[in-house]
N, C-alpha and C positions, 0 to 999 in steps of 0.2 A: 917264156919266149912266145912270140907272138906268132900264131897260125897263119899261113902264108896261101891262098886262095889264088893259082892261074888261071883254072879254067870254070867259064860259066855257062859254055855252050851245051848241056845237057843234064837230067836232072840227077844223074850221079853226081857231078859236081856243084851240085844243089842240092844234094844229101851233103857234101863236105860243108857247106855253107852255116845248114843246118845245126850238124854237130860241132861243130870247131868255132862257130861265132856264139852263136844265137841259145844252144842249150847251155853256157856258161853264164852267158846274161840271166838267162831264167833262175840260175842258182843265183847267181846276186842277187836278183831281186827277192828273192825268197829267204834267205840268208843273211842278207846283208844291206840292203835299200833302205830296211823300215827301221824307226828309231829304238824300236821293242829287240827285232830278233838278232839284230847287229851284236848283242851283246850274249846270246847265247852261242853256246856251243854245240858243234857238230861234234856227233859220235860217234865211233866206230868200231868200238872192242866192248860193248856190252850185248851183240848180238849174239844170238847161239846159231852153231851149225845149218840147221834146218832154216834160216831164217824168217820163218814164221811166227815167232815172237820176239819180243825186247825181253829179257834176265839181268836187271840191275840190284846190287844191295843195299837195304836200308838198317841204318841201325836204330835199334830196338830199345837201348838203355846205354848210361852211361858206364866208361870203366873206370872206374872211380876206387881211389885206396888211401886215401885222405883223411885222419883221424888222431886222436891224441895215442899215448901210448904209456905204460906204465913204468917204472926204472927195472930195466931188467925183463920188462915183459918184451912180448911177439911181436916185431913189426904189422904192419896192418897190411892185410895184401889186398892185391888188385883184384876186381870185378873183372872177371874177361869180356871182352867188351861180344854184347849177341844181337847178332841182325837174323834177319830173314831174305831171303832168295825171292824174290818176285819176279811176275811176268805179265807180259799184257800182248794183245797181238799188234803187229805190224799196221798200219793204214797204206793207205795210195796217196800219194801227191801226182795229179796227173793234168796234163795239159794237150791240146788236137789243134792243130794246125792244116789249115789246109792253103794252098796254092792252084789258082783257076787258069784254065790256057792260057788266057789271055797275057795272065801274070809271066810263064812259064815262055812265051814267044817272047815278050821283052824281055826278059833277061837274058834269050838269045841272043839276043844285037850284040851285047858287052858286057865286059865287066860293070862297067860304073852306072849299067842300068840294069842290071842285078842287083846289085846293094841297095838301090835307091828303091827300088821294087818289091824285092822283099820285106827290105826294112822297115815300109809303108806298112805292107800287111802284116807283119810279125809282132808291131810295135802294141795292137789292139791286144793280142794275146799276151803279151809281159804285162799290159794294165790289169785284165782281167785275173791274170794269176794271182799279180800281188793281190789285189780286191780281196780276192777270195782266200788267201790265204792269210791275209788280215783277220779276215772274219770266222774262219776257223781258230787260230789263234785265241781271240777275244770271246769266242760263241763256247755256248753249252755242250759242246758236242756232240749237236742232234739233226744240225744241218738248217735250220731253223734262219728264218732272213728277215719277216716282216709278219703281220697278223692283219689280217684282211679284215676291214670295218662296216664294208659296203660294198654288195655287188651292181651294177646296171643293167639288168636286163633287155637283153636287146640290143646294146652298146658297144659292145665287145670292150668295157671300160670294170677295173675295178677299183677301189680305196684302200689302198694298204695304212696300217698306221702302225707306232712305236710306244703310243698309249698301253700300261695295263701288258706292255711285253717284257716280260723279265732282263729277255738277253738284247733289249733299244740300243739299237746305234744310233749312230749322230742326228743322223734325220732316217725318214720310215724308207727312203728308196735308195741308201748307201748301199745297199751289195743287188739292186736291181739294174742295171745300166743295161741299154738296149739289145736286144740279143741275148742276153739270158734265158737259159733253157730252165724253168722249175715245172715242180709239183706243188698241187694247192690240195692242202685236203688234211683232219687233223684225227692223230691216230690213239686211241686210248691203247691200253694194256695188252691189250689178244689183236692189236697189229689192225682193226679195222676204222677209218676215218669215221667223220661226223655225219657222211648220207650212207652209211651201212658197206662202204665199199674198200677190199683188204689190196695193202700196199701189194703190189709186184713189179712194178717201173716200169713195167712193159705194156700196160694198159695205157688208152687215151683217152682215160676220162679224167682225168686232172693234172695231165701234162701239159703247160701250155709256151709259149714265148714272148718274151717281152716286147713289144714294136713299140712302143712311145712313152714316153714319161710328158705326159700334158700336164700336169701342174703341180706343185708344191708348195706346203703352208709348213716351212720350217717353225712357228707359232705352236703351232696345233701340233708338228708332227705330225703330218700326213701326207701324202702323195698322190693322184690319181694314176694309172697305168692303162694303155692300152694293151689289148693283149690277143693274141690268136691259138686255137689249138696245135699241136704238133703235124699235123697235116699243113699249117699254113691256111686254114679256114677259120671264118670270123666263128670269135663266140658267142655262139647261140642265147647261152644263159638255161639251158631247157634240160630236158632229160641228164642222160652219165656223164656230163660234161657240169654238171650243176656245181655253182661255190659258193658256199655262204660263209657267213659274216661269223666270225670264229673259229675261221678254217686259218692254216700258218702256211704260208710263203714259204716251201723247202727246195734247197738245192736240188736238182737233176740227178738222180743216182744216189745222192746220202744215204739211204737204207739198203739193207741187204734185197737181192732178188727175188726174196721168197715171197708167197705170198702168205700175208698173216703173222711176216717178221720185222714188223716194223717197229720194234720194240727201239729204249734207247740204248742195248745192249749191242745190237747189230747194225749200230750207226757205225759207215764206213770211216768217216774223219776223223781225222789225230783232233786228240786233247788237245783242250784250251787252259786258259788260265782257270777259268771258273767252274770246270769241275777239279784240277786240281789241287788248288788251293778251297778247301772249305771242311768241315768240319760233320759235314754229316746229319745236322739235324736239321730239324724245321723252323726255317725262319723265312724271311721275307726275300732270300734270291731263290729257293727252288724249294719243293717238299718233297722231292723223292728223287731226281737225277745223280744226285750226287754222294747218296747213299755209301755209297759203296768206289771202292778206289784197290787196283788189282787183282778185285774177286773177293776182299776181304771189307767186311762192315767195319766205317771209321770207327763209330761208338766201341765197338767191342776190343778196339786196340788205340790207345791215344796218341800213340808215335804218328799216327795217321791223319792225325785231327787240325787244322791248322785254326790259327788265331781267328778269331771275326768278332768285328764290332759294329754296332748299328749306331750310326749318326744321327739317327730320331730328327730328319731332316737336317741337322746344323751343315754348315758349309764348310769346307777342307778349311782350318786353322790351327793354329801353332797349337792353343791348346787342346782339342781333339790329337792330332797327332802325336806328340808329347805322349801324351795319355795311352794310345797306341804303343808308340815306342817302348817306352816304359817296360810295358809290359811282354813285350817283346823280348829285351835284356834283362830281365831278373827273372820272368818266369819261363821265358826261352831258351835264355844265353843264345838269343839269334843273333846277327850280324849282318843283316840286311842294305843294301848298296841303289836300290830302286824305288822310288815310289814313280806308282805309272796310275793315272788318274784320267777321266775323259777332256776336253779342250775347255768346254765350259765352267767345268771345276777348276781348272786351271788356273784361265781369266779370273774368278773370283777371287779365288788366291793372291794372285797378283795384287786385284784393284787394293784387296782389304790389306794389303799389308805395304802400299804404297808409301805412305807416312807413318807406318807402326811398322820396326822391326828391331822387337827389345832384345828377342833370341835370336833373331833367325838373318842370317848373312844370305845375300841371292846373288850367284856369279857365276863365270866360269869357273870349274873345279877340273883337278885332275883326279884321276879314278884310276885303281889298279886295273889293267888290263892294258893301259894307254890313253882311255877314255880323257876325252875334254868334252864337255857338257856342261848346260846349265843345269846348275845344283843348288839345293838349299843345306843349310847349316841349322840343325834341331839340338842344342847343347852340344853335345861330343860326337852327334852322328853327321857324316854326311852322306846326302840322299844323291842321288840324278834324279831331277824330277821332271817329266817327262809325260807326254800326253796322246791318246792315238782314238783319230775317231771312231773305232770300232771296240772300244772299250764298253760295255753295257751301262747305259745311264744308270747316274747316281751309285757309281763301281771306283772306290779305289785298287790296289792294290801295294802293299810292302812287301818286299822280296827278296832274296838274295839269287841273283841271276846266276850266282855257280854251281847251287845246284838246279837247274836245269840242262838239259839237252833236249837237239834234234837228236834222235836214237836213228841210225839209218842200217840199212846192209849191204846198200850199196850207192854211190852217186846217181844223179838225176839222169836217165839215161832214153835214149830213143830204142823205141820196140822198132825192131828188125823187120821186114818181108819177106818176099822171095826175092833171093838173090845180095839179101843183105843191106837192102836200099832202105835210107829211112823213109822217103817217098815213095807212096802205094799210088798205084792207078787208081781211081773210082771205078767201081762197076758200074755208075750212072751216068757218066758224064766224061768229059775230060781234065777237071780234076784230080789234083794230085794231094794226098793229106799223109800226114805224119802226126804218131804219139807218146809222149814223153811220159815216162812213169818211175816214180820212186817209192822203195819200200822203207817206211819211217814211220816215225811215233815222236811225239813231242815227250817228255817225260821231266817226274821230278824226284828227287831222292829224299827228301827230306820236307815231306810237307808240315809238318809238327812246328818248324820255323820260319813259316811264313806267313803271310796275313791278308784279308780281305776286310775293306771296308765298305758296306751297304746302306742305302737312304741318304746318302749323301746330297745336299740341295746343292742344285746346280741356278 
């Protein structure tokens, strides 16, 4: 049933506006907009009481009792089938809204210049969520956006690029769009960046904001950015504000508050695909992030280990995948329903199988769930294939999207004020702002049946 909005003359009825319109959008966007998360599932009966972690189960071995038997002899009995109890904590999905007088006196005149008003300013913030929640999704889950190539001293100008970065997006300034609030600075082991200086996010020496994107060499993979520190003053380039060329483009907040815990343990962001789905050891996507999955070492437990294969540059093709596949099915018994690959890969896909397609049928498919998608036909498997630019270059991925969830404890919800209002006064101004927070975790149950593909030429 559809929410029903009479009055707009005050911002109580601009808190209803708020909640009843505009935070349900934001859950579709997050939820259900992109072509990845549409297909997963929201969850809501694997949280525990306290909801401070996610407790999901994974099984461990098969229950298998399957065997010949002698005339007269014992039936062969079942293996009971034995999993383990996991957990992992909660993250924040969080979004800040604000609304300025000026916005707050129009929407006094009426209705229909309320909607138009807000929905001007609100529409910026659904971009930005989805943005970011793309790139969480698709990111290492370190908060990580770009890797800085060259600073300008004196310019308030820096070089981001996607070069030589593990977790590249499509191009080096996809998750920097104007007004992005980061930290530039990069942190080894014991939480201290590359000019001696330890994470606390409440320092201003490498908080800065994004004001311009002057150019881009999609080619090269680079961008340049203008940039200002969190006061709103140019950067210097000089003393505690210093960024060199090696330093990583991180989200605003990613790490915990502490200072000296900027580890990738106390990164605030829910999972992505790419930690995981992977297998734990050291190869050419990470050498030590992805270690470890619930507190437990993959190597030391296999059920935990998922498929990878290194493309040694070849391009996505029937035979590469095949090949994949394969071994998916006889050494998995996986079942997988996705392949999700970057846009480029994609394209190549396409061109190279334009006039060659001995195995492989490319159509709309129906898919359990409801799904109608373009899909490819691999012998007896069919895929959705499917593409998103915040997938890490030269990144496939095969999946079975049933076992994942958003793991949550509760719906996307507005923090409360005094009085109940989702709109707060500002102490500075006459601005009004609002914040949406949700406790969730991306998760997966069965990584042991999934698969990543790396080096992939795009």
């Amino acid at each position: 049933m559809a929410s029903t909005i009479s009055n707009f003359t005050n911002s109580t009825s601009l808190d209803g506006l708020l909640k009843n319109v505009y935070l349900p959008t934001m859950q579709s966007v997050a939820y259900d907009d992109t072509r990845f998360s549409d297909m997963i599932k929201a969850r809501s009966d694997i949280i525990t009481g306290g909801g401070n972690q996610i407790v999901h189960f994974s099984t461990t071995q098969r229950a298998e009792g399957v065997g010949a038997i002698s005339e007269g002899g014992n039936w062969v009995n079942n293996v009971p089938v034995k999993g383990k109890q996991l957990t992992e904590n909660t993250k924040y999905l969080n979004a800040y809204v604000a609304l300025t007088n000026q916005l707050i006196e129009a929407a006094n005149s009426g209705t229909k210049t309320a909607l138009n008003a807000v929905s001007s300013t609100f529409r910026t913030n659904i971009r930005a969520f989805k943005n970011n929640f793309d790139r969480m999704l698709m990111g290492a889950g370190n908060g990580h956006m770009a890797l800085v190539s060259a600073i300008n001293t004196g310019t308030s100008k820096m070089t981001v690029t996607k070069t030589d970065f593990l977790q590249a997006p499509f191009n080096a300034d996809q998750f920097l769009p104007v007004g992005t609030r980061i930290n530039v600075a990069t942190f080894d082991s014991s939480g201290i960046d590359s000019n001696g200086r330890a994470n606390s996010n409440s320092d201003d020496d490498f908080g800065f904001i994004v004001t311009n994107v002057d150019s881009r060499d999609l080619s090269a993979g680079t961008a340049v950015l203008s940039i200002t520190d969190e006061d709103g003053g140019a950067y210097s380039g000089a003393g505690t504000e210093d960024i060199a060329a090696g330093d990583f483009v991180i989200r605003e907040n990613a790490y915990s508050d502490v200072s000296g815990a900027a580890l990738f343990a106390t990164c605030k962001e829910i999972n992505g695909l790419s930690n995981l789905i992977s297998d734990g050891l050291s190869n050419s996507e990470t050498s030590s992030n992805y270690v470890k999955i619930w507190g437990q070492t993959r190597t030391s437990f296999s059920y935990l280990q998922s498929l990878m294969k290194d493309f040694a540059d070849a391009e996505l093709s029937e035979d590469n995948m095949l090949d994949l596949m394969i071994d998916l099915q006889y050494s998995r018994q996986a079942q997988p329903n996705l392949l999700m690959t970057t846009p480029k890969a994609e394209k190549k896909y396409f061109l190279s199988k334009a006039n060659d397609r001995r195995f492989n049928n490319v159509g709309p498919m129906d898919f359990v769930g409801g799904f109608t998608r373009m899909g490819i036909q691999l012998g007896e498997w069919q895929l959705i294939l499917t593409s998103l630019a915040a997938v890490p270059a030269g990144t496939l991925f095969v999946m079975n999207t049933n076992d994942f969830a958003f793991a949550q404890n509760s719906p996307l919800m507005w923090v409360l004020g005094d009085g109940g209002n989702v709109l707060i006064q500002s102490h500075t101004g006459a601005t009004k702002f609002a914040s949406a927070l949700q406790n969730v975790n991306f998760v997966c149950f069965d990584p042991l049946r999934q698969a990543k593909g790396f080096n992939v030429s795009e």
